[in-house]
C-alpha positions as CSV (number, residue, x, y, z in Angstrom):
1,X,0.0,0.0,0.0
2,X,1.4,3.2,-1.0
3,X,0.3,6.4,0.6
4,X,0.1,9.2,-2.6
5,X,-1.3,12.9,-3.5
6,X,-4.5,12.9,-5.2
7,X,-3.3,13.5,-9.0
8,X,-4.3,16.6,-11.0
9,X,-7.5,15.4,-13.3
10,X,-6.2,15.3,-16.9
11,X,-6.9,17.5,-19.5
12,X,-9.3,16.7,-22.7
13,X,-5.4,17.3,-24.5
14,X,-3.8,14.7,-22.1
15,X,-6.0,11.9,-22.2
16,X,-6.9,12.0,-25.9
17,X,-3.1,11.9,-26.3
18,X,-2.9,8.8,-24.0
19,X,-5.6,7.5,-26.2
20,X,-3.7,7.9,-29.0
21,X,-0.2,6.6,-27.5
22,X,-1.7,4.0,-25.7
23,X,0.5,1.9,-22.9
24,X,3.6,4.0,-22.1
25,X,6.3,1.1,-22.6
26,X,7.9,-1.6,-20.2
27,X,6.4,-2.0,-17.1
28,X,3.7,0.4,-17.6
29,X,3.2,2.0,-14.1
30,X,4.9,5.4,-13.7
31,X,8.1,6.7,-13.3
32,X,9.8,8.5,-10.7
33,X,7.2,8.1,-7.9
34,X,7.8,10.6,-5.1
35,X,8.9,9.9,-1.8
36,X,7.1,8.4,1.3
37,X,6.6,10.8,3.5
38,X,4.4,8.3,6.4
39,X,4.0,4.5,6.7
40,X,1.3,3.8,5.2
41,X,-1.5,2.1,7.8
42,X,-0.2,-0.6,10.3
43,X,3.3,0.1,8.9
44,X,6.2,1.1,10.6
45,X,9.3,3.1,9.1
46,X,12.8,1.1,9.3
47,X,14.3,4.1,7.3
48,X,14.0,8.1,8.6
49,X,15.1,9.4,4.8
50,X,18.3,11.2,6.9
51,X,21.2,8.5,8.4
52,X,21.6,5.0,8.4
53,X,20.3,4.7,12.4
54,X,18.2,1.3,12.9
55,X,20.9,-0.3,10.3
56,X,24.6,-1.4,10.4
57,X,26.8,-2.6,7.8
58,X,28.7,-5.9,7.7
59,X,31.5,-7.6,5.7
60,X,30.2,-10.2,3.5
61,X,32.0,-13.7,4.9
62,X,32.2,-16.6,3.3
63,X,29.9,-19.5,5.5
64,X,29.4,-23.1,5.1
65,X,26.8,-24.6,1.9
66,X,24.3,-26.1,4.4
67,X,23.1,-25.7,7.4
68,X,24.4,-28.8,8.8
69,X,28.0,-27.9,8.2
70,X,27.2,-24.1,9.7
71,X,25.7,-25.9,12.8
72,X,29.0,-28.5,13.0
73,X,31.4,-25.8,13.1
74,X,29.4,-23.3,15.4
75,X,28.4,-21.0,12.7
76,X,32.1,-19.7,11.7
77,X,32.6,-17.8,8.3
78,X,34.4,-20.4,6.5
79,X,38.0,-18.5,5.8
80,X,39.6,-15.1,6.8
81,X,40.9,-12.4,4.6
82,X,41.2,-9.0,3.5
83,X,37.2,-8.9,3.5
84,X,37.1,-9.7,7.2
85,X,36.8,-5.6,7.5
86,X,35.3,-4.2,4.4
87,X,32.0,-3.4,5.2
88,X,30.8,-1.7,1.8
89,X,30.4,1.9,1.0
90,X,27.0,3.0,2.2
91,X,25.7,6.4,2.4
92,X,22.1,8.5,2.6
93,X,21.5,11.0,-0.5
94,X,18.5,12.6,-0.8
95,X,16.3,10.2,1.0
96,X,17.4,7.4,-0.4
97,X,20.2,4.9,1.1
98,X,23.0,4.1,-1.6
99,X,25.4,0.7,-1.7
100,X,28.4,0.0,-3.2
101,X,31.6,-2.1,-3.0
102,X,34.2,-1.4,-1.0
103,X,36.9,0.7,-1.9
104,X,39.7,-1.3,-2.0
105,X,39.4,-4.2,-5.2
106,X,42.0,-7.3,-5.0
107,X,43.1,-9.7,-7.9
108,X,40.6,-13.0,-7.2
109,X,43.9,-16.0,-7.1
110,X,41.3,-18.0,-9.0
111,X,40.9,-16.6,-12.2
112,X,42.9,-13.8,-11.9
113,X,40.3,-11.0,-12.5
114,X,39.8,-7.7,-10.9
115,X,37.3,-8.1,-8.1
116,X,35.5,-5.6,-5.4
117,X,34.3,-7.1,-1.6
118,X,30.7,-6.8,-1.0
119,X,28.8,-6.2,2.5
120,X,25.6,-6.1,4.0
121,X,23.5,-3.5,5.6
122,X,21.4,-5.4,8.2
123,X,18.5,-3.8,10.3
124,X,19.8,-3.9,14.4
125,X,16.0,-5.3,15.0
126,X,15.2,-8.8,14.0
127,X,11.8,-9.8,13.0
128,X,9.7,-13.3,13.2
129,X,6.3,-12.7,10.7
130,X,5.7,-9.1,8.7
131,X,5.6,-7.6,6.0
132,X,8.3,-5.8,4.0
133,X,7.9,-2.6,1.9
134,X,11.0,-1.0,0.0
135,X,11.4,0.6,-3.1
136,X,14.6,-0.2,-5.2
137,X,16.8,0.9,-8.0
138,X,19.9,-0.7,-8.8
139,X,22.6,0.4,-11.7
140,X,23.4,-2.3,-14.2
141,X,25.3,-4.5,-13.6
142,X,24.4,-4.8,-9.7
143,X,23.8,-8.0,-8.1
144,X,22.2,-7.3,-5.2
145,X,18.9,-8.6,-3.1
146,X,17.0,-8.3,-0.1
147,X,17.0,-10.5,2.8
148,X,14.7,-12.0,5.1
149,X,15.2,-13.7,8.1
150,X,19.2,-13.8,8.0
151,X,21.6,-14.4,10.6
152,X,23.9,-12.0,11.4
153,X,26.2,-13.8,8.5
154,X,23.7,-14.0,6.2
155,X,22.8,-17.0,6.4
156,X,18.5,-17.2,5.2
157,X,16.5,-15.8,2.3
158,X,17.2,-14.0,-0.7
159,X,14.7,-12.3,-2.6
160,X,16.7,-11.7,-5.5
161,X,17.8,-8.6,-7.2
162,X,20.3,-9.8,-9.3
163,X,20.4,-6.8,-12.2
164,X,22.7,-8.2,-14.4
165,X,23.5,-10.5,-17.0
166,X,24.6,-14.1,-17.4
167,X,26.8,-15.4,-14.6
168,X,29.8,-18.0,-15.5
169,X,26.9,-20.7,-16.0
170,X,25.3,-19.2,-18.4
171,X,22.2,-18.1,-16.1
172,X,21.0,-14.7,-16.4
173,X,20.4,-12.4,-13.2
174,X,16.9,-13.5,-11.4
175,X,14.3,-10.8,-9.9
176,X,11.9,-11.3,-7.5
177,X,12.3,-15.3,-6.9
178,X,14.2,-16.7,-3.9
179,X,17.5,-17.9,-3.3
180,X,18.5,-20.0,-0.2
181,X,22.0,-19.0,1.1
182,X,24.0,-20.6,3.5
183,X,21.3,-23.0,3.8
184,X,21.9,-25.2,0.6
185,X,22.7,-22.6,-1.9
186,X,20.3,-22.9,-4.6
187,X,18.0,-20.5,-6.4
188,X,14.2,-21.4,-5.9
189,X,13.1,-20.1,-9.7
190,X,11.8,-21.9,-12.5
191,X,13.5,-18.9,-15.2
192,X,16.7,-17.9,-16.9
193,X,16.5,-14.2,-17.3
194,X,17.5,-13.2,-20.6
195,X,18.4,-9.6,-20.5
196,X,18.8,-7.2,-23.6
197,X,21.3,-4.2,-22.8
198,X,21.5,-1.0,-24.9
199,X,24.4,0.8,-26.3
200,X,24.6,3.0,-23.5
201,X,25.1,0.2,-21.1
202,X,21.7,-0.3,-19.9
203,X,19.0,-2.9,-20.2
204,X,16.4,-2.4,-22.6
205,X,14.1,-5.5,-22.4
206,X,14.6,-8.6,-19.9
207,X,12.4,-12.7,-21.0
208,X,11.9,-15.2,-19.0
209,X,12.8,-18.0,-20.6
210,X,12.2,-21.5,-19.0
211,X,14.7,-22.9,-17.2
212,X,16.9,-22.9,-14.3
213,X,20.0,-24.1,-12.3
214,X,18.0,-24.4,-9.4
215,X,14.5,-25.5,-8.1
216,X,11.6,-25.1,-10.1
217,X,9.0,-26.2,-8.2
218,X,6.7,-23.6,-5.7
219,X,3.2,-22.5,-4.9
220,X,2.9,-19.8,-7.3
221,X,5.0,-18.4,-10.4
222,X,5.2,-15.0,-12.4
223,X,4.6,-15.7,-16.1
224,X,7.4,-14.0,-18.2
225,X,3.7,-11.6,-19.2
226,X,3.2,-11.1,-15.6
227,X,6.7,-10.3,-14.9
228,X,7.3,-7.8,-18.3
229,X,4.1,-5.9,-16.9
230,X,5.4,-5.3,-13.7
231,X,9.1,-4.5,-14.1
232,X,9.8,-0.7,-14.9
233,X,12.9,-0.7,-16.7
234,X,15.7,1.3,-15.1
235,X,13.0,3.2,-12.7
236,X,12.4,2.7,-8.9
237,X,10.3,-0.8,-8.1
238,X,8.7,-1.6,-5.3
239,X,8.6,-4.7,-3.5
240,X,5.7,-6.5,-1.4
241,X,7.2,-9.3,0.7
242,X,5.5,-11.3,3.0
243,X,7.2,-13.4,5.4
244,X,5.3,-15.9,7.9
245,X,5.6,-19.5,9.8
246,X,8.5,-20.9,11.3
247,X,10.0,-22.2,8.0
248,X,8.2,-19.3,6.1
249,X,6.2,-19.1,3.6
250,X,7.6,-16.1,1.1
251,X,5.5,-14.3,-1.1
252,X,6.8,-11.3,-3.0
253,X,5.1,-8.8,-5.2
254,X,6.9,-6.3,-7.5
255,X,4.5,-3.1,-8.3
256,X,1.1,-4.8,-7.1
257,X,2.2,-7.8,-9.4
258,X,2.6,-11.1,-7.8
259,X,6.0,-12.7,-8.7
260,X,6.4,-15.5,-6.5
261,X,5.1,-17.6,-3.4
262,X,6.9,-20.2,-1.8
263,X,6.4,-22.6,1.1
264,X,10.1,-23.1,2.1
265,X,9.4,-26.1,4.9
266,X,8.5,-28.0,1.6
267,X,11.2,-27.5,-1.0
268,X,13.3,-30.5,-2.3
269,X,17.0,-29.9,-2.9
270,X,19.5,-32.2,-2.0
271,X,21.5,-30.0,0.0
272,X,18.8,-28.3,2.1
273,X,17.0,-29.7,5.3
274,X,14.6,-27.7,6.6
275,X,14.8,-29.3,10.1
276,X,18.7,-28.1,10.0
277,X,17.8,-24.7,8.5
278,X,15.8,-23.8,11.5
279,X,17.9,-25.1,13.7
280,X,20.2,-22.4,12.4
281,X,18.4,-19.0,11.5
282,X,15.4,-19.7,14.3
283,X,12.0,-17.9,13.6
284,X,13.3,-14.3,13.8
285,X,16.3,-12.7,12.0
286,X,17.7,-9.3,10.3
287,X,16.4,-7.7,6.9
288,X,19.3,-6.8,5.1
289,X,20.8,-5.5,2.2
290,X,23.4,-7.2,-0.1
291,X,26.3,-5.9,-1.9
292,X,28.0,-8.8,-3.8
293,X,31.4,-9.5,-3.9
294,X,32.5,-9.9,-7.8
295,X,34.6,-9.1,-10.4
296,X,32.7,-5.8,-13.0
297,X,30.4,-8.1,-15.0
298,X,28.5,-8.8,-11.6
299,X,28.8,-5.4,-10.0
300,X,30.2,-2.8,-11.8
301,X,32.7,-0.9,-10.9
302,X,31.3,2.3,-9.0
303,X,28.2,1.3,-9.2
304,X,24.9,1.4,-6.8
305,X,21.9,-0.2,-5.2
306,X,19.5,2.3,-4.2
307,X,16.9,1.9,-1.7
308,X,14.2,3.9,-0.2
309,X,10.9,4.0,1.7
310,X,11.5,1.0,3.8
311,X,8.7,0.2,6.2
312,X,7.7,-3.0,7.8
313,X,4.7,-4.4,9.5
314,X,4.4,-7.3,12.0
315,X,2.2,-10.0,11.7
């Protein structure tokens, strides 16, 4: 629910030339909506549009696959480095909270390539059932998501916002479905998002083609329609995500448009238990924020995740 100013009626000019024009492009809601000024009814702000109070950033540390392993080794990030203290550059502008890497880039020993350290921004307060409402905009390329009940590692749900292109598999960045991390690493989406980018460096048109590296199976599913109608292309979205039950059920919504709905207790994977995975995140945990680690083609280089009118509701 978004709380708005009642618009100016148009003039016989203005709707004859919407008439004429008809829809106004991808994702056909407006651009630009302004922002937030109150939570909207039974909401509660987790952002005050001026300083970063109510959140913390955190280095991004590697943890164990599973849950099993994270439990068998008392929940210890799986190596130390360089990362252990960078904690992302985040800063307030204009109402709106900005992410980005880390200053300081190192060559990966893998493969050799120029790579920046991610971090997280986490809410202090930790949450059980509620409901989320944040409006985003991240640059291309940004990988970057939102996270529900994470551990201060985290470990716990993605809802993803991965605004790029193909990753090293061949799978293109995923929007609005879930990924499990920590807890069995997979993607919970039956799609490989086959984004079109511009000369300018932008996308220009995103399909959802079937297919995925991941699991497919869930309660409900965007249609590549459903998705094309609600994504605004290079504009602020805003996400709907409900979170309830011990081993939740997740349902997200992108511009009044239902993407997703999964009942996490009952997913198949081979390396997720659900029993273990509550063992290890409990029933309440942060919100947060990702900025992934990566070499340019997964964040670029100076780039940002914006965020903005964040308010929460408990259920």
């Amino acid at each position: 629910m978004t709380v708005r100013s009642r618009p100016k009626p148009l003039s016989r000019l203005s709707l004859a030339a919407l008439l004429v024009l008809g829809p106004i492009g991808f994702g056909q809601c407006g651009a630009e909506d302004p922002a937030i000024a109150t939570a909207p009814t039974g909401f509660k702000p987790l952002f005050d549009g001026q300083s970063l109070s109510g959140w913390h950033s955190a280095p991004r540390l590697g943890v164990p696959k599973t849950a099993a392993a994270a439990l068998a080794s008392s929940g210890a990030p799986t190596s130390k480095s360089a990362k252990d203290n960078a904690k992302g550059i985040w800063t307030v502008r204009g109402g709106v909270i900005e992410g980005g890497q880390d200053a300081q880039r190192f060559v990966h020993r893998e493969d050799g390539a120029d790579w920046g350290y991610g971090s997280w921004l986490m809410s202090d307060e930790t949450f059980d059932d509620f409901e989320l409402l944040v409006d985003a905009r991240p640059d291309w390329p940004c990988d970057t998501g939102i996270y529900v009940r994470s551990t201060a590692l985290g470990q716990g749900f993605q809802i993803l916002l991965d605004h790029r292109g193909d990753d090293t598999g061949g799978i293109g960045g995923s929007v609005g479905f879930l990924y499990l991390r920590g807890i069995g690493n997979f993607r919970v989406c039956p799609y490989n998002f086959r984004w079109t980018v511009g000369p300018d460096g932008r996308p220009t048109d995103v399909k959802l083609a079937p297919g995925s590296d991941g699991v497919t199976k869930m309660e409900f599913a965007a249609t590549d329609e459903d998705f094309r109608r609600a994504w605004r292309m290079n504009d602020w979205n805003r996400f709907r995500i409900r979170v309830v039950g011990a081993m939740p059920r997740i349902t997200v919504w992108i511009n009044d448009v239902k993407i997703c709905e999964c009942d996490t207790a009952a997913l198949q994977h081979p390396d997720f238990d659900p029993v273990e995975a509550q063992k290890l995140i409990g029933t309440q945990g942060h919100i947060a924020f990702e900025v992934h680690d990566g070499p340019p083609w997964r964040w670029g280089v100076g780039k940002v995740s914006r965020w903005r009118n964040i308010f929460v509701k408990k259920l």
